[in-house]
C-alpha positions as CSV (number, residue, x, y, z in Angstrom):
1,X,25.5,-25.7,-5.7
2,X,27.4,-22.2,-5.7
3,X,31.0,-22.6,-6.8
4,X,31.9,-20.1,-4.0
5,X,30.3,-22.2,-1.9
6,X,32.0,-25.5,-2.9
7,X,35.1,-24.2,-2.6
8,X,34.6,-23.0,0.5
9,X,33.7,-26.3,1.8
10,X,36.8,-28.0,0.1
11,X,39.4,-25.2,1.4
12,X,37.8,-26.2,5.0
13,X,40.0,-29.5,4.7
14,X,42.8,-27.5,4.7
15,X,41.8,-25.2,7.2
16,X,39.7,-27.6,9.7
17,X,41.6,-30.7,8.5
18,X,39.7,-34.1,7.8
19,X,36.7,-32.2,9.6
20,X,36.2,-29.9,7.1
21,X,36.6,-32.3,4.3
22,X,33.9,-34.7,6.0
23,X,31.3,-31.1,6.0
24,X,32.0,-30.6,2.6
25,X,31.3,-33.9,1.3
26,X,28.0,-34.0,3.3
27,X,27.0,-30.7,1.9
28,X,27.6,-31.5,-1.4
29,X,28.2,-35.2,-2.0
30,X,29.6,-36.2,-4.7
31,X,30.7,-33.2,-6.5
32,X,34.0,-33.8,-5.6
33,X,34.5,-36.9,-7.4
34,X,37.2,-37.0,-9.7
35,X,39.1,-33.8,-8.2
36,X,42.9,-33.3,-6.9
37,X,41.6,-32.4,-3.6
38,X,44.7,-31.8,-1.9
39,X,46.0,-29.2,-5.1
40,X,42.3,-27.6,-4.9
41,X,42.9,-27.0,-1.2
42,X,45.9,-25.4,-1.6
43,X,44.8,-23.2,-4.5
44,X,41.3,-21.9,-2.8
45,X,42.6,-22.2,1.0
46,X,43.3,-18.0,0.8
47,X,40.2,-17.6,-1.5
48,X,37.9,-19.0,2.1
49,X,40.3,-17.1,4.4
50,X,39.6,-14.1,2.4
51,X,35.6,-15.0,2.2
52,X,35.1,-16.4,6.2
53,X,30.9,-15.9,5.2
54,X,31.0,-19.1,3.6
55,X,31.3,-21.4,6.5
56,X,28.6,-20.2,8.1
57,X,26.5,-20.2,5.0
58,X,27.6,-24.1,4.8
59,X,26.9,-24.3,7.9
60,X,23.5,-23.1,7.8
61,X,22.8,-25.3,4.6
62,X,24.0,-28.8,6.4
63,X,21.5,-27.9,9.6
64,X,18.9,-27.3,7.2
65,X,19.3,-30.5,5.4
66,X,19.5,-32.5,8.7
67,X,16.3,-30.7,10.0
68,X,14.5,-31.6,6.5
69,X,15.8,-35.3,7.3
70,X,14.3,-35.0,10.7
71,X,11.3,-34.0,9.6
72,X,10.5,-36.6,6.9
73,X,11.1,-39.2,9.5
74,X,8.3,-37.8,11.6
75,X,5.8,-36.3,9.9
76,X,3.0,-37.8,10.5
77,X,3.7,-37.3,14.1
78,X,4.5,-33.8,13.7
79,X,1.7,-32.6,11.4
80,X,-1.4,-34.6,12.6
81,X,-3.3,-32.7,15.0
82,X,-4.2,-34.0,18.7
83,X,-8.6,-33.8,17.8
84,X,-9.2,-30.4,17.4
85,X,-5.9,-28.7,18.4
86,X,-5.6,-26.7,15.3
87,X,-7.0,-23.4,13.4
88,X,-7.9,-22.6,9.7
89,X,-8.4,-24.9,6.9
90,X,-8.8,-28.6,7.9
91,X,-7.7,-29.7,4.5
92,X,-4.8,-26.5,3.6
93,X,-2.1,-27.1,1.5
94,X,0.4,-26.0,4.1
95,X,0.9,-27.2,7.6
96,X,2.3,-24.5,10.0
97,X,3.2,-26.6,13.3
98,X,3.6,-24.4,16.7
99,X,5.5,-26.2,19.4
100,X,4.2,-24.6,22.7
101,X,3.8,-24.1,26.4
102,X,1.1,-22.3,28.4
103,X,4.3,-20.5,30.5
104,X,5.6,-19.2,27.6
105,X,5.4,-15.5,27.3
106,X,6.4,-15.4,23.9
107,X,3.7,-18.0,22.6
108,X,1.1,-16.2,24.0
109,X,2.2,-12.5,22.3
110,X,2.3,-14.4,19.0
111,X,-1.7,-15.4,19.0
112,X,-2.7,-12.7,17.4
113,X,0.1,-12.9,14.3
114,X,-1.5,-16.8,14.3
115,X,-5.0,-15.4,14.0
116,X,-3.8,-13.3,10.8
117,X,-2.2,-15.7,9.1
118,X,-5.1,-18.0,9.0
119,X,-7.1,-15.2,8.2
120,X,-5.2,-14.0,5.2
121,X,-4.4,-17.5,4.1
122,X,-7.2,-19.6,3.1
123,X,-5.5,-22.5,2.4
124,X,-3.2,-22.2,5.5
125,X,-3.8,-25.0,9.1
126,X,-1.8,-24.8,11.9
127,X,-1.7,-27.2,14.6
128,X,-0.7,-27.2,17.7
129,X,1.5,-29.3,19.7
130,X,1.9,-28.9,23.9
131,X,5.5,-29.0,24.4
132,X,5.5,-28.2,28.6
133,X,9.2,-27.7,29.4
134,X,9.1,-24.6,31.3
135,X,7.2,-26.1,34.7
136,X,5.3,-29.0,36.3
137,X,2.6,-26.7,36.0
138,X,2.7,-26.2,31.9
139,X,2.7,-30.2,31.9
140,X,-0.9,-29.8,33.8
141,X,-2.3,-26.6,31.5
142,X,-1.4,-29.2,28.6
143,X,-3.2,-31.9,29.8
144,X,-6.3,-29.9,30.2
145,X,-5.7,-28.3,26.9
146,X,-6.0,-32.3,25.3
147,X,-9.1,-32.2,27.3
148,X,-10.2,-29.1,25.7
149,X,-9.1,-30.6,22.0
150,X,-10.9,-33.4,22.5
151,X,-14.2,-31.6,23.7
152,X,-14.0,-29.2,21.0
153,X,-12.9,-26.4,22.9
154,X,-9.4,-26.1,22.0
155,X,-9.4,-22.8,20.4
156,X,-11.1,-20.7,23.3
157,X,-9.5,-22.7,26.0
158,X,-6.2,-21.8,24.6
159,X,-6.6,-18.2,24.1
160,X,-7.9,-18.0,27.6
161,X,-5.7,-19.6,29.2
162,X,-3.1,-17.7,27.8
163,X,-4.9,-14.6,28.4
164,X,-5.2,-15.4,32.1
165,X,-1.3,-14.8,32.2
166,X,1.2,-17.2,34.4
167,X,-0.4,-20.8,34.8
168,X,-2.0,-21.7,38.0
169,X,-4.6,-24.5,39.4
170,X,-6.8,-21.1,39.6
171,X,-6.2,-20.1,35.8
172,X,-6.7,-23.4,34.3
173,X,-9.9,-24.0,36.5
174,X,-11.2,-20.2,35.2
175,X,-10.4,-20.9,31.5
176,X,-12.3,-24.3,32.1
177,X,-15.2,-23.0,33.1
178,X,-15.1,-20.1,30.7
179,X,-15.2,-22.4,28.0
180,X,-17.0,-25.0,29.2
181,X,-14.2,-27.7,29.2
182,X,-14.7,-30.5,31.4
183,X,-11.6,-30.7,33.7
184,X,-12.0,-34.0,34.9
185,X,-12.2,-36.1,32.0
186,X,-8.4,-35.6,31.2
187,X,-7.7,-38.1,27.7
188,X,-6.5,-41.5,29.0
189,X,-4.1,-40.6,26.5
190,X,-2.8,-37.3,27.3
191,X,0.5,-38.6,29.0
192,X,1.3,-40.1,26.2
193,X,0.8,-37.4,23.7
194,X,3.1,-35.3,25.2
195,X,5.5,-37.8,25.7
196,X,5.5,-38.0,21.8
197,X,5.7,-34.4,21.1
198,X,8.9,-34.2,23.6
199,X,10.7,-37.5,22.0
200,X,9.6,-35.8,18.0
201,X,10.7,-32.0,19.4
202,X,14.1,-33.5,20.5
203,X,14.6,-35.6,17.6
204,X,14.2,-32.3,15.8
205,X,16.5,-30.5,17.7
206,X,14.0,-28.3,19.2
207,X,14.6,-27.1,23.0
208,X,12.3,-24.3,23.5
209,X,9.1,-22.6,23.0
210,X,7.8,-21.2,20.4
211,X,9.0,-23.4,17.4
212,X,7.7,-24.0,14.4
213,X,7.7,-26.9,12.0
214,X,6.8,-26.1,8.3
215,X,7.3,-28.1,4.9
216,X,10.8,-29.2,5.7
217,X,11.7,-26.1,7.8
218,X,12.6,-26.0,11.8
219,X,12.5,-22.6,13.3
220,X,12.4,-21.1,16.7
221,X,11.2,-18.0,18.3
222,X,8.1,-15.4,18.1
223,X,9.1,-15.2,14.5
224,X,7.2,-11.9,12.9
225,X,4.9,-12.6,10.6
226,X,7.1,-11.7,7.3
227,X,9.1,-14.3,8.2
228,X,6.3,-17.1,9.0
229,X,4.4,-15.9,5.6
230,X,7.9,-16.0,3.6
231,X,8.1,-20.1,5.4
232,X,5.1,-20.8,4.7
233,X,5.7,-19.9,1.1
234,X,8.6,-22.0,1.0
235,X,6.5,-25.0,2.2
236,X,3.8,-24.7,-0.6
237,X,6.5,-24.0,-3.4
238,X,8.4,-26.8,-2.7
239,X,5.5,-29.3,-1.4
């Protein structure tokens, strides 16, 4: 770990009191064995005064190592795909996981930066998981898309839907017929599933739409696509 760093987290006992010294010993356990603590705080408390960047930087490193612990509790949950609710290569080396709803704005401006990364990534799947927060009605437009995963149809029911714009009976009815999906055979296990994907999002600390789940990495937002390859990369050096 960076020495900057570690001091940082030590002079935060002076600073924030037991609290701090409780951070620093989850973000770096152990590496304070065998140290006068209390002389240590004295001696570095101006040095983390004078650099205030490290606490959020600690900060940022404890979230991340909760999220990663959140993640490998869940998994299996989070990466395996509802039947065909996913894109791009079925056996990939990296599992991008978008967290969605059918109201979301945001989700539905990101489809084509989706569509470009399974294009320019061979080895690349993403899967998708109905996360209906925003209305009753995105809890109905996900039950029909697990109709539409289940037929096959997943892909062009989701794109238009989303291309129908806010979700009413009406739109879901159109995309259904668009694509062919039959409407009325709704999974007896679609309740459920999104159950599931609400109980794994909040375990995860996710409480909006879009978010992504990558390799050990939690994000949120209509990420550009720099920042989604540059995860992605992450996930496949480190998996």
């Amino acid at each position: 770990m960076n020495r900057g760093v570690l001091l940082g987290m030590v002079a935060l006992g002076a600073v924030c009191g037991a609290g701090g010294m409780f951070l620093a010993d989850r973000v770096a356990p152990g590496e304070l064995g065998g140290v006068d603590k209390a002389k240590v705080e004295r001696v570095v408390r101006d040095y983390v005064l004078a650099n205030p960047e490290l606490i959020p930087q600690a900060m940022q490193k404890l979230q991340e190592r909760d999220s990663a612990k959140a993640v490998a509790a869940s998994r299996g949950a989070i990466e395996q795909p509802y039947a065909g609710a996913w894109i791009g290569n079925p056996k990939g080396d990296v599992t991008l996981v978008e967290y969605y709803d059918y109201n979301c704005g945001y989700c539905r401006a990101i489809l084509p930066t989706l569509q470009k990364l399974v294009d320019q990534d061979p080895q690349l799947r993403i899967v998708f998981k109905e996360l209906p927060v925003l209305s009753d009605q995105s809890r109905v437009a996900a039950r029909a898309a697990l109709a539409a995963a289940q037929q096959n149809r997943f892909k062009p029911f989701h794109d238009a839907l989303y291309a129908a714009g806010p979700v009413s009976d009406a739109t879901i009815a159109a995309a259904g017929r668009t694509t062919g999906v039959n409407l009325a055979a709704i999974p007896r296990d679609a309740d459920a599933t999104i159950r599931q994907n609400l109980d794994v999002a909040a375990k995860l600390g996710i409480t909006g739409t879009p978010s992504w789940v990558v390799g050990d990495q939690v994000m949120t937002g209509a990420l550009p696509i720099d920042q989604l390859q540059a995860a992605i990369a992450r996930a496949r050096a480190t998996g």
